[in-house]
Backbone as CSV, one residue per row, in Angstrom:
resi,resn,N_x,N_y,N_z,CA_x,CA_y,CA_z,C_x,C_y,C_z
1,UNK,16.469,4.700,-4.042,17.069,3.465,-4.477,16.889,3.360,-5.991
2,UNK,18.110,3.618,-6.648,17.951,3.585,-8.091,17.563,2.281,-8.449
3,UNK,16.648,1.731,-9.316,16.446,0.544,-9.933,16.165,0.981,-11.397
4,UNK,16.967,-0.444,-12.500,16.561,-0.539,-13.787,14.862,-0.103,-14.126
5,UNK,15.291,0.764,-15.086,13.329,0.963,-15.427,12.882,0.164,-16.103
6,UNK,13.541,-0.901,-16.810,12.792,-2.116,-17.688,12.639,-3.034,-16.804
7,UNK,12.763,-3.219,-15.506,12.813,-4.051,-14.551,11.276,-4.357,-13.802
8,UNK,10.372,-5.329,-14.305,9.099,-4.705,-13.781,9.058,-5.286,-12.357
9,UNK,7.661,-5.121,-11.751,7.319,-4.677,-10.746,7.028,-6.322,-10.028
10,UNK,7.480,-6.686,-9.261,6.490,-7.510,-8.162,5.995,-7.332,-7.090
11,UNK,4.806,-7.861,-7.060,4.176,-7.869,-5.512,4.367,-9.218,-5.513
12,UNK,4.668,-9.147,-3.571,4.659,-10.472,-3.210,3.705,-10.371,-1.676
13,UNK,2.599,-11.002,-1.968,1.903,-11.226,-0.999,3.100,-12.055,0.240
14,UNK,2.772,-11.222,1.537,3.151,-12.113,2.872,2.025,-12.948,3.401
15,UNK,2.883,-14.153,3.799,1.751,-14.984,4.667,2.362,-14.709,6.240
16,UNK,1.223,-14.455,7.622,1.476,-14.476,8.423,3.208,-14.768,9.103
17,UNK,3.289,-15.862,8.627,4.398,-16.595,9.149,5.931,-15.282,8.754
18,UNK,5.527,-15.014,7.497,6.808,-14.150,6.867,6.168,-12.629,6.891
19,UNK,5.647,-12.096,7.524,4.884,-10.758,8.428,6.256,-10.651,9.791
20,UNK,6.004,-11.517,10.075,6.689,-12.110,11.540,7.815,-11.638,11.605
21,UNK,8.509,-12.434,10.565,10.055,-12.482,10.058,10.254,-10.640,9.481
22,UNK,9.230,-10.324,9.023,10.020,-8.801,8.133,9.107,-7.534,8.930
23,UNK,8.698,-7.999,10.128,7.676,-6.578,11.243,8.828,-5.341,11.552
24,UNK,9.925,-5.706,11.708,11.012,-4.815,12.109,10.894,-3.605,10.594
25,UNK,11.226,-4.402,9.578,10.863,-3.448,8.302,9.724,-2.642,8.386
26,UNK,8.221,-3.183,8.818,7.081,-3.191,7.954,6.879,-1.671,9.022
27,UNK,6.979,-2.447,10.446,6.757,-1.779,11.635,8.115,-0.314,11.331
28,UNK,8.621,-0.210,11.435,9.521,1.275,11.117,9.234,2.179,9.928
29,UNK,8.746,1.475,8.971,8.014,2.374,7.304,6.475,2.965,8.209
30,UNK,6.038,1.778,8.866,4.837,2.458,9.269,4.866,3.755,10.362
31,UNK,5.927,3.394,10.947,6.131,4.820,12.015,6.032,5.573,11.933
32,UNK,6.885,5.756,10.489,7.675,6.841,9.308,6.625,7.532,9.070
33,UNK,5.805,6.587,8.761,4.748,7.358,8.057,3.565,8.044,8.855
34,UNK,3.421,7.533,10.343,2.618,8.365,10.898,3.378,9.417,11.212
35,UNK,4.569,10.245,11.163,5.363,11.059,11.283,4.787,12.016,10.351
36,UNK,4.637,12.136,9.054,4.175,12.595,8.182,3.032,13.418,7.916
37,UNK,1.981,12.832,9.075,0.557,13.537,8.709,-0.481,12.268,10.107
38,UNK,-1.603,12.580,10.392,-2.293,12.182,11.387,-3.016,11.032,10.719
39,UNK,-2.768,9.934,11.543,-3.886,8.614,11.105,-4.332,8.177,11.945
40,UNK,-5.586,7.311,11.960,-5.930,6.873,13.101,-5.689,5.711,13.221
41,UNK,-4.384,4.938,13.211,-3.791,3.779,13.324,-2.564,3.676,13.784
42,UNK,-2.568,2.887,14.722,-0.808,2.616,14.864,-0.273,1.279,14.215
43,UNK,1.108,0.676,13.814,1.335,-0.322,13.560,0.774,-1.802,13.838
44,UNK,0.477,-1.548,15.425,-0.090,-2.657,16.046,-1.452,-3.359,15.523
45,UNK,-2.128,-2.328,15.441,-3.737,-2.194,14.194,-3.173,-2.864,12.801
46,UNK,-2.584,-2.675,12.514,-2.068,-3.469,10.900,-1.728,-4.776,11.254
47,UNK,-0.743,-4.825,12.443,-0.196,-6.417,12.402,-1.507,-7.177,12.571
48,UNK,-2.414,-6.472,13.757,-3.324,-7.591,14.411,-4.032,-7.541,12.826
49,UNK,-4.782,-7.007,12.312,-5.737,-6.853,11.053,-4.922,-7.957,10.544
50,UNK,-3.490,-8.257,9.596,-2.988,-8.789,9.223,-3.021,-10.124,9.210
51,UNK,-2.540,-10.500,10.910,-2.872,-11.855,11.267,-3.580,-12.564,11.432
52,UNK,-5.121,-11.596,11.336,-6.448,-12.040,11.920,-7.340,-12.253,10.237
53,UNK,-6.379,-12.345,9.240,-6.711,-12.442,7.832,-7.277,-11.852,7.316
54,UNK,-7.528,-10.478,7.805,-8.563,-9.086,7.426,-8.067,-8.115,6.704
55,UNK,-6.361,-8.450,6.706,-5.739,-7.216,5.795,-4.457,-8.002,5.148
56,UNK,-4.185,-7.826,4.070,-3.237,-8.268,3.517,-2.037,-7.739,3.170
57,UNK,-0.308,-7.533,3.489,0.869,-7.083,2.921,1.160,-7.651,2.267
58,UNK,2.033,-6.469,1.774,2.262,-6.915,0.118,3.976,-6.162,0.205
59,UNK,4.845,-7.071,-0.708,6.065,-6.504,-0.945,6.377,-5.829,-1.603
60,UNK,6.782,-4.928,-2.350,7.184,-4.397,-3.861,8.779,-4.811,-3.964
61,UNK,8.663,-5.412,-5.125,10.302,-5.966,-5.358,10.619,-5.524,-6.655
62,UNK,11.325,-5.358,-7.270,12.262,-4.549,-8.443,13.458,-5.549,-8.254
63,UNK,13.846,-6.386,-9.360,15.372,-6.649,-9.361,15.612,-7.533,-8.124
64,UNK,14.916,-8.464,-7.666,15.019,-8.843,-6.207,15.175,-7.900,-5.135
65,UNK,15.235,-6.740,-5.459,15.415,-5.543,-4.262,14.149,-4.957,-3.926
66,UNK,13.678,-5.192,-2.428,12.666,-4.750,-1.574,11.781,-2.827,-1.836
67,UNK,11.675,-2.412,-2.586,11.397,-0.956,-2.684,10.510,-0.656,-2.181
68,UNK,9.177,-1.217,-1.196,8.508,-0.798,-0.400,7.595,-1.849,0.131
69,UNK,6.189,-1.421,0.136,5.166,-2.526,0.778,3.549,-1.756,0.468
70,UNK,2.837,-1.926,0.782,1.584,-2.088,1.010,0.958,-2.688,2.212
71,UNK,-0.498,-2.787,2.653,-1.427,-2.896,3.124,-3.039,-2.975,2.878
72,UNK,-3.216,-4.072,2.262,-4.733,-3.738,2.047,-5.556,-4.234,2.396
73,UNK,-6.798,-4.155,2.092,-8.167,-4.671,2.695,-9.320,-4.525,1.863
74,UNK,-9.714,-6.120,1.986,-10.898,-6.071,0.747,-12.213,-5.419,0.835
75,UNK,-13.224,-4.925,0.194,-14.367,-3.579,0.592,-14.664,-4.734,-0.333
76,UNK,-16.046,-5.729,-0.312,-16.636,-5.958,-0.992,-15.907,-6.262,-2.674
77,UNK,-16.380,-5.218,-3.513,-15.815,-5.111,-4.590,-14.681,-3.954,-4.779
78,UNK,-14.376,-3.758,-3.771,-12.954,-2.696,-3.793,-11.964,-3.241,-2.525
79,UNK,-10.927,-2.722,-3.951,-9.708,-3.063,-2.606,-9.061,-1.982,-2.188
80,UNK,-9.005,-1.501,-1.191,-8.391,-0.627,-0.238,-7.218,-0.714,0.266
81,UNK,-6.066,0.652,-0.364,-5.044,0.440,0.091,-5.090,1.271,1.240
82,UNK,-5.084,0.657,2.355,-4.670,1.153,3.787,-3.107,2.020,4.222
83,UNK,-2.184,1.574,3.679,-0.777,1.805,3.725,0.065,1.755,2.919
84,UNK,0.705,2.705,2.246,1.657,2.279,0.927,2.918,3.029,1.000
85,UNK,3.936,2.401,0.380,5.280,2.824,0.147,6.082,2.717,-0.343
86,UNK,6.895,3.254,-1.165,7.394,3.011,-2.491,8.449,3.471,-2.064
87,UNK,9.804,3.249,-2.474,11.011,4.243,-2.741,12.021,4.032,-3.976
88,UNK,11.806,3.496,-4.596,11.862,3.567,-5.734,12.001,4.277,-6.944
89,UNK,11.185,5.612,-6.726,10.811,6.258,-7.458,9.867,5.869,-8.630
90,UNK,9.252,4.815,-8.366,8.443,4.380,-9.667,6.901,3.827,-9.297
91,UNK,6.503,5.051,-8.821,5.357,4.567,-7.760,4.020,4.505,-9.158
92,UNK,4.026,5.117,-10.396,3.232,4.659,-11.197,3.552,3.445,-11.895
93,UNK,4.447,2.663,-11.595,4.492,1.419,-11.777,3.985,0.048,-10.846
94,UNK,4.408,0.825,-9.730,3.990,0.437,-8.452,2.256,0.120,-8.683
95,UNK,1.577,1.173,-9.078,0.491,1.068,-8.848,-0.273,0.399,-9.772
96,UNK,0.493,0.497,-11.315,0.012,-0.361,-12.344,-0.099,-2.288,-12.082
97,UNK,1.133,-2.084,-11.315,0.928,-3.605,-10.924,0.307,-4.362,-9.739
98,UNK,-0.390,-3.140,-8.862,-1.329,-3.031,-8.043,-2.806,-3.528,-8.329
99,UNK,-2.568,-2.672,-9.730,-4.016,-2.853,-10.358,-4.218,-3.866,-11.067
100,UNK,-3.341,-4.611,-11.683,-3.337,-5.636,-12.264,-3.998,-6.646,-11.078
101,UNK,-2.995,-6.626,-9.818,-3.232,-7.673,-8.637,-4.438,-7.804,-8.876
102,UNK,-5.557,-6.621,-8.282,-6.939,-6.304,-7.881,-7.409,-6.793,-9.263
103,UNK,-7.278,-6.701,-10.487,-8.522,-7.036,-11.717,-8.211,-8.637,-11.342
104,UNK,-7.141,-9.229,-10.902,-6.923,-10.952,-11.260,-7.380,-11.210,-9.377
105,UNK,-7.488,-10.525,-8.498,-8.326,-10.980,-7.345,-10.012,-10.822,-7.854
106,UNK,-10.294,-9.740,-8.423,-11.663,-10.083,-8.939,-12.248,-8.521,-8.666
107,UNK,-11.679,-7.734,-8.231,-11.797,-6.693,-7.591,-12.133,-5.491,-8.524
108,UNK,-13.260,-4.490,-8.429,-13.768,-3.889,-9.797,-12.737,-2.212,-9.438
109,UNK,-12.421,-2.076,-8.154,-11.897,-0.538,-8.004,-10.780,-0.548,-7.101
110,UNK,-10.107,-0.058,-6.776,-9.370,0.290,-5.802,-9.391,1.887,-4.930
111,UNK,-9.332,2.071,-3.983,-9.613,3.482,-2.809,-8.022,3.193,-2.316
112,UNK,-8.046,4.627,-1.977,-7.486,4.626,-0.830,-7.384,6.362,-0.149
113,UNK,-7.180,6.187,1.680,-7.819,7.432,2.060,-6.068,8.396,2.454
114,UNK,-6.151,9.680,1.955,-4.988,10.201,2.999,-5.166,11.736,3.126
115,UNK,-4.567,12.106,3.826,-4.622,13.944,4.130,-3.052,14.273,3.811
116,UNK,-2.313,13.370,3.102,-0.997,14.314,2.371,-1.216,14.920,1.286
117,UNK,-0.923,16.486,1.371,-0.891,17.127,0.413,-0.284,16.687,-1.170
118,UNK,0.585,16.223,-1.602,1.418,15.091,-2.256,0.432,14.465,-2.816
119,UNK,-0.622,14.089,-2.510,-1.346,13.201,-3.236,-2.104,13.319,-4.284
120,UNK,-2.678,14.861,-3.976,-3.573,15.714,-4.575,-3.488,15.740,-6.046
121,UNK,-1.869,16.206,-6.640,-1.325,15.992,-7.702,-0.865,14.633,-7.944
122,UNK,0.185,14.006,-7.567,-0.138,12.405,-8.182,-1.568,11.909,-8.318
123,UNK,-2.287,11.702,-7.514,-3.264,10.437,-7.274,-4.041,10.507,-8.898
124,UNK,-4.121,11.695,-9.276,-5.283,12.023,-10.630,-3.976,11.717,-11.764
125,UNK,-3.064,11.729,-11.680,-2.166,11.114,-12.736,-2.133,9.766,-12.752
126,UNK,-2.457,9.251,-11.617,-2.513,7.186,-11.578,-3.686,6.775,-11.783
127,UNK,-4.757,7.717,-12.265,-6.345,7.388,-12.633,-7.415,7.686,-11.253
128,UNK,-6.998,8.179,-10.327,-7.716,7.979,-8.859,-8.601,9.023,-8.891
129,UNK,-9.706,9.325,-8.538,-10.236,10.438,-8.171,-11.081,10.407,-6.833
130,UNK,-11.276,11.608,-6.487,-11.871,12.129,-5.083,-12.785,11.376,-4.455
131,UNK,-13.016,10.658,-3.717,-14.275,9.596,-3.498,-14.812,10.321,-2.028
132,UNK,-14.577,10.656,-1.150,-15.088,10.893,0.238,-14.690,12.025,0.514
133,UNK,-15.727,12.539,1.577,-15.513,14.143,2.113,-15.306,13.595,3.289
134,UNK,-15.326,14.295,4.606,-15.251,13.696,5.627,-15.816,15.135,6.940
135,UNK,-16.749,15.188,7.995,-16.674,16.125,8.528,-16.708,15.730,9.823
136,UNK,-16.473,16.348,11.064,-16.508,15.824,12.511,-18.034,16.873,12.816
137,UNK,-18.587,15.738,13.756,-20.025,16.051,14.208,-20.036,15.828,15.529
């Protein structure tokens, strides 16, 4: 979805009520995306987290036009993006205004966990680095 590049970025926090109204969206990006690579979540885990005020969506808007969403969840002093999606093509903008969100919630870091290869190279270009190993025991 081509959008103006001087066009900046909004997030728009959902409240429950408008979750409701846009699940058909939120719920099919999330599908998408377990298609992609193994998580241990299905959609249903996000809505309930969501509604139960434990996780928060977020819109990404450009130009009044919808270019993806988010999912997060507060860690203390980090905020955790659980789910993200951009199409846009302007996902380091995306994230700049991510980070903005998190310094004006109060929030000192942001995480987030994935096993797409894809990330490896972006994530260290948006400032992110390696935080967790992970092994099965």
């Amino acid at each position: 979805m081509p959008v103006e590049p001087n066009e900046p970025v909004q997030l728009r926090a959902l409240k429950p009520e408008d979750v409701r109204k846009c699940w058909g969206y939120l719920r099919s990006n999330l599908e998408r995306i377990r298609t992609k690579g193994p998580t241990d979540w299905i959609p249903e885990d996000i809505y309930s987290e969501i509604m139960a005020g434990r996780s928060v969506a977020f819109l990404f808007e450009i130009a009044g036009n919808i270019t993806g969403a988010m999912v997060t969840t507060g860690r203390d002093d980090t905020l955790h993006i659980w789910v993200l999606w951009e199409n846009s093509g302007r996902v380091a903008d995306v994230m700049e205004a991510t980070r903005e969100m998190a310094r004006k919630a109060g929030f000192v870091r942001g995480t987030f966990e994935t096993q797409r290869r894809g990330w490896e190279k972006l994530a260290p270009k948006l400032g992110f680095r390696p935080y967790m190993w992970q092994v099965e025991v």
